[in-house]
C-alpha positions in Angstrom: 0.0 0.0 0.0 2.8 2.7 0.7 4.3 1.6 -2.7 0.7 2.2 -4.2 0.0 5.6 -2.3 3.1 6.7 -3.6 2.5 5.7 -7.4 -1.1 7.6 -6.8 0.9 10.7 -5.2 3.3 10.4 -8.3 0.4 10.3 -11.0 -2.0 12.7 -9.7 1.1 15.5 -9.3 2.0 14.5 -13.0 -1.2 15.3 -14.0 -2.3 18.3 -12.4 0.7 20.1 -14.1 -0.6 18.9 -17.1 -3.9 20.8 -16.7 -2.4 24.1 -15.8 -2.0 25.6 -19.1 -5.6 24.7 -19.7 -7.3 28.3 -18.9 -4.7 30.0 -20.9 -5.8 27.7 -24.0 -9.2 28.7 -23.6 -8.4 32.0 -23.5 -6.2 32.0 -26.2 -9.3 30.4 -28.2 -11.3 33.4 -28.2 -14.4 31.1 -28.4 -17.4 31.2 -26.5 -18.4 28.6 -23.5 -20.2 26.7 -26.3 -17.6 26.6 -28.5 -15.1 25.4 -26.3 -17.3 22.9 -25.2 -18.0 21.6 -27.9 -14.5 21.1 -29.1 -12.9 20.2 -25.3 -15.8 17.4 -25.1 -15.0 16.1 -29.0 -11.1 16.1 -29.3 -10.4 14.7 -25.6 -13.7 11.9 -25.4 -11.9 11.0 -29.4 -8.2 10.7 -28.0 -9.9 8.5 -25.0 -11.9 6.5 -26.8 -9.4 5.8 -29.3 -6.6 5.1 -26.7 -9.2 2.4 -24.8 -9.9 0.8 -28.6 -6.0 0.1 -29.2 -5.5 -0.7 -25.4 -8.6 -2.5 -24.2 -8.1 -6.6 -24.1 -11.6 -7.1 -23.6 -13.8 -4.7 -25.0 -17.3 -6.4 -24.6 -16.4 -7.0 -20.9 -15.4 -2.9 -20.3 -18.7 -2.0 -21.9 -20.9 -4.5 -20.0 -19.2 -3.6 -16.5 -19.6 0.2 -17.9 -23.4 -0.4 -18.0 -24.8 0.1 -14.2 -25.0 3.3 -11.7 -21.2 3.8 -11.2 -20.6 3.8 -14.9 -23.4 6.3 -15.3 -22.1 8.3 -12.3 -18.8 8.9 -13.9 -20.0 9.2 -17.3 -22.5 12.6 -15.9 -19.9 13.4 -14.0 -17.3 14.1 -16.4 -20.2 15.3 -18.7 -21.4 18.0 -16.6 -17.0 18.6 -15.8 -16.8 19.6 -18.8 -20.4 22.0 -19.3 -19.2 24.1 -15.9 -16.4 24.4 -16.4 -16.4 26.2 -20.0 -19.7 27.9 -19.2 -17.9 29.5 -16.0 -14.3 30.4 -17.8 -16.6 31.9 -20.9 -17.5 33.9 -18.1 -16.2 34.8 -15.3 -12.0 36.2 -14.1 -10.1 32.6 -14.2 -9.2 32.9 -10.6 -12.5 33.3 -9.1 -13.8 29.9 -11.1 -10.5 28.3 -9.9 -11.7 29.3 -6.4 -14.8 27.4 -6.3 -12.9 24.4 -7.9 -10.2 24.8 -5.0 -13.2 22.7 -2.6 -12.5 19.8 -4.3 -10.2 18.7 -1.6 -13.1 19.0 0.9 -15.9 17.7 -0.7 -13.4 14.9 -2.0 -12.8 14.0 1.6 -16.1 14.2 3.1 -17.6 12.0 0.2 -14.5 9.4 0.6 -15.5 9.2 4.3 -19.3 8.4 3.7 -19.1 6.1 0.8 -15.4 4.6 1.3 -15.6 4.8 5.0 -11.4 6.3 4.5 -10.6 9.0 7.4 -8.9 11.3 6.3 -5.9 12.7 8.4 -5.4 15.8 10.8 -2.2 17.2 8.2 -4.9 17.0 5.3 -7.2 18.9 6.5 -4.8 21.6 7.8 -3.0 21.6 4.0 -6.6 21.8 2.9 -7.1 24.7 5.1 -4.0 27.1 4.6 -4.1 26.3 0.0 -7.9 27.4 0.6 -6.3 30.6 2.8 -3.9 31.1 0.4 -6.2 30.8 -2.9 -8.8 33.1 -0.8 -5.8 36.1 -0.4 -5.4 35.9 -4.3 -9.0 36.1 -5.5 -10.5 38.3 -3.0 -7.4 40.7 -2.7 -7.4 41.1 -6.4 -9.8 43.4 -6.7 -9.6 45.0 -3.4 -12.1 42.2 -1.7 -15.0 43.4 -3.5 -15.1 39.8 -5.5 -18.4 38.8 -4.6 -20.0 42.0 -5.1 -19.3 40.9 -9.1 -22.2 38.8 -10.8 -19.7 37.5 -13.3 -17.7 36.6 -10.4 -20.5 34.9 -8.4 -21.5 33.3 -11.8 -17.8 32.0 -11.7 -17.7 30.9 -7.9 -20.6 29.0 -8.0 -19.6 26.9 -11.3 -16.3 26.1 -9.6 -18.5 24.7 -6.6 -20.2 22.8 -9.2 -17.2 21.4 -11.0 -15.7 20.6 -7.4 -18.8 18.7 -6.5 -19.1 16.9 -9.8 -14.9 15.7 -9.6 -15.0 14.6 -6.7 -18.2 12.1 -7.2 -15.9 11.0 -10.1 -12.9 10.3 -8.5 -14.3 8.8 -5.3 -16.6 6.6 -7.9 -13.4 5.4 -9.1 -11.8 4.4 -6.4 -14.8 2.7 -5.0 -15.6 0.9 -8.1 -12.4 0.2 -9.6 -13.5 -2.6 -12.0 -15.0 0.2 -14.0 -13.1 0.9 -17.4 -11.8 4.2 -16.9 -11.1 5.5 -20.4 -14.7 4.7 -22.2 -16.6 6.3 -19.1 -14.5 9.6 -19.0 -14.3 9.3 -23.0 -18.0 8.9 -22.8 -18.8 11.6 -20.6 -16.7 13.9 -22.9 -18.5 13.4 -26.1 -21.6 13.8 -24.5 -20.5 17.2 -23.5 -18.7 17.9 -27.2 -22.3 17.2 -28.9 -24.1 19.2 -26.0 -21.6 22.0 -27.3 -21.8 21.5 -30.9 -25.3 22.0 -31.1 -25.5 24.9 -28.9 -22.5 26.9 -30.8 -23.3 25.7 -34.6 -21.0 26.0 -37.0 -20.3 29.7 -36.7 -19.4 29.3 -32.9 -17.5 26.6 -33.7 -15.1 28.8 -36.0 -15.5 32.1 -34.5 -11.7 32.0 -32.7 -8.2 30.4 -33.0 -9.8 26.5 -33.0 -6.1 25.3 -32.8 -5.8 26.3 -29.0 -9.2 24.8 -28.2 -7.8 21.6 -30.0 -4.3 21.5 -28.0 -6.5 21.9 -24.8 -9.0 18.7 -25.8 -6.9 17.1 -27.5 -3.2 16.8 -25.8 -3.9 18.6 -21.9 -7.3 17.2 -20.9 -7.0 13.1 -22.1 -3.3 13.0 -20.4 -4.2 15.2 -17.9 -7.4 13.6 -16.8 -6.6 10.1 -17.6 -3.6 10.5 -15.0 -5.5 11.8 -12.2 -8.6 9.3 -12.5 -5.8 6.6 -12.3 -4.4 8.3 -9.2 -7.3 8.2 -7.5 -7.7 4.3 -7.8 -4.1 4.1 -6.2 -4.7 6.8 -3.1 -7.5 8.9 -1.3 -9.5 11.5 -3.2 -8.9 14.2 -1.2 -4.9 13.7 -2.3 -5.8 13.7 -5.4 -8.1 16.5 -5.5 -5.2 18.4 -3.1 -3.0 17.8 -5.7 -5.3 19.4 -8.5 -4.9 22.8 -6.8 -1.6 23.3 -8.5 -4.0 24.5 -11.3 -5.5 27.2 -9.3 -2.3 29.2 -9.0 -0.2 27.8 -12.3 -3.5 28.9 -14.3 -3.4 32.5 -13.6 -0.1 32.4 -14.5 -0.2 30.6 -17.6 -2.8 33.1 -18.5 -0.5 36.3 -17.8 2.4 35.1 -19.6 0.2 34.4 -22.4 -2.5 37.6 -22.7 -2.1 40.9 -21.0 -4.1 39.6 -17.7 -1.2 40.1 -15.2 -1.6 39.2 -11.6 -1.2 40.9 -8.8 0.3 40.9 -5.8 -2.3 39.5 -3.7 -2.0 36.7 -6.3 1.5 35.9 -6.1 1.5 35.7 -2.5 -1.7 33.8 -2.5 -0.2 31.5 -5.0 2.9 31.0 -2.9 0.9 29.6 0.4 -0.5 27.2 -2.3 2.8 26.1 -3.1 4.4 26.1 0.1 1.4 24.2 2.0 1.4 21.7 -0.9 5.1 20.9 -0.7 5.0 20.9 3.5 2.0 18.1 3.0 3.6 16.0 0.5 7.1 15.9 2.7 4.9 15.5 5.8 2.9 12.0 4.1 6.2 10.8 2.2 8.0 10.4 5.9 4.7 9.6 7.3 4.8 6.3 4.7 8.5 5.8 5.4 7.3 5.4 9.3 
């Protein structure tokens, strides 16, 4: 099991720095939430579907274990992922949604411990508390605290609630279920949300924008990135998964200001710096922990 923790640890930090350039992608795509829906949820639910065809062993058997409540609980999961999460970065400032999303941690732990019955340790919960401090000093003190006085921002908040909420029922799904073919369901889930998209945008939404960014984000970021954190989770808790995912929260403002004129601001470096701090402190803290 510490052999297996750490493979999870290993995987899940792998594939939360994949995801950070993510928001700057989407920027860079100029497209509206529909249109980067619809070609997020196509390119990555392709690459997935077509990595499980070449990979899978038994096909048949993957899609008939795929057919019951914890199949279609990751497969709406990932669907609805996908809907909140463009809708909310279409618009709404790319901290605030990262905000909401920074719960996943706790919601990730208090689902583990009702449906997996796993307690989850004192140091997580105070890493959980001090990234949430530090992502709290870099949204609200960007504006001068007046964040939640902003319906765009609210708008934002709550669908990074809403993508925190629907994560974490997919990674604790996974973990509790892990005879469940990972890559259809998330692959699934993804080109329910592409079509959803599609038919919202048309084929002017579709082209208004620079489509390769979009592509690079569906297509290369989200399968690796995704695929290696749903694979962590089956190897160690949720809520170190989730933890893990925060990364995101700080590298994606700053992906974004390197690449468009959105430059952060102090409140957001030194926001972003608890994150990291508190994130490296935890990792050192369970790695001699295992050791023990």
């Amino acid at each position: 099991m510490p052999n297996d923790t750490s493979r999870g640890i290993a995987l899940a930090a792998i594939g939360a720095l994949m995801l950070t350039p993510d928001t700057l992608l989407m920027r860079l795509s100029g497209l509206s939430g529909a249109g980067m829906l619809g070609w997020r949820g196509l390119a990555m639910g392709t690459v997935l579907l077509a990595v499980w065809v070449v990979t899978a062993r038994d096909r048949r058997g993957d899609l008939a274990r795929l057919v019951c409540g914890a199949g279609a609980a990751v497969i709406c999961a990932q669907a609805f992922n996908q809907v909140l999460f463009s809708s909310s970065i279409a618009v709404a400032p790319v901290p605030v949604v990262l905000f909401g999303l920074a719960t996943v941690p706790v919601v990730s732990a208090l689902l583990s411990a009702v449906v997996l019955n796993e307690r989850t340790g004192r140091a997580t919960w105070v890493a959980i508390a001090a990234v949430l401090t530090g992502i709290g000093i870099a949204v609200l003190g960007e504006n001068g605290g007046t964040v939640g006085l902003d319906p765009s921002a609210l708008l934002g908040a709550a669908g990074g609630l809403a993508v925190a909420v629907v994560l974490s029922v997919s990674f604790v799904t996974l973990r509790r279920h892990p005879e469940l073919p990972m890559l259809p369901a998330i692959g699934t889930g993804a080109i329910l949300a592409g079509l959803s998209g599609s038919a919202v945008a048309g084929p002017a939404g579709l082209t208004a924008g620079s489509v390769w960014a979009i592509l690079l984000a569906g297509g290369v970021v989200l399968p690796i990135s995704f695929g290696l954190l749903s694979t962590a989770s089956r190897h160690t808790r949720a809520a170190n998964v989730s933890l893990l995912m925060l990364t995101e929260t700080v590298l994606g403002p700053v992906w974004v200001w390197l690449g468009t004129p959105e430059e952060p601001s102090a409140a957001v470096i030194l926001g972003g710096a608890i994150v990291v701090v508190s994130l490296a402190v935890y990792l050192l803290h369970e790695r001699r922990g295992r050791r023990r």
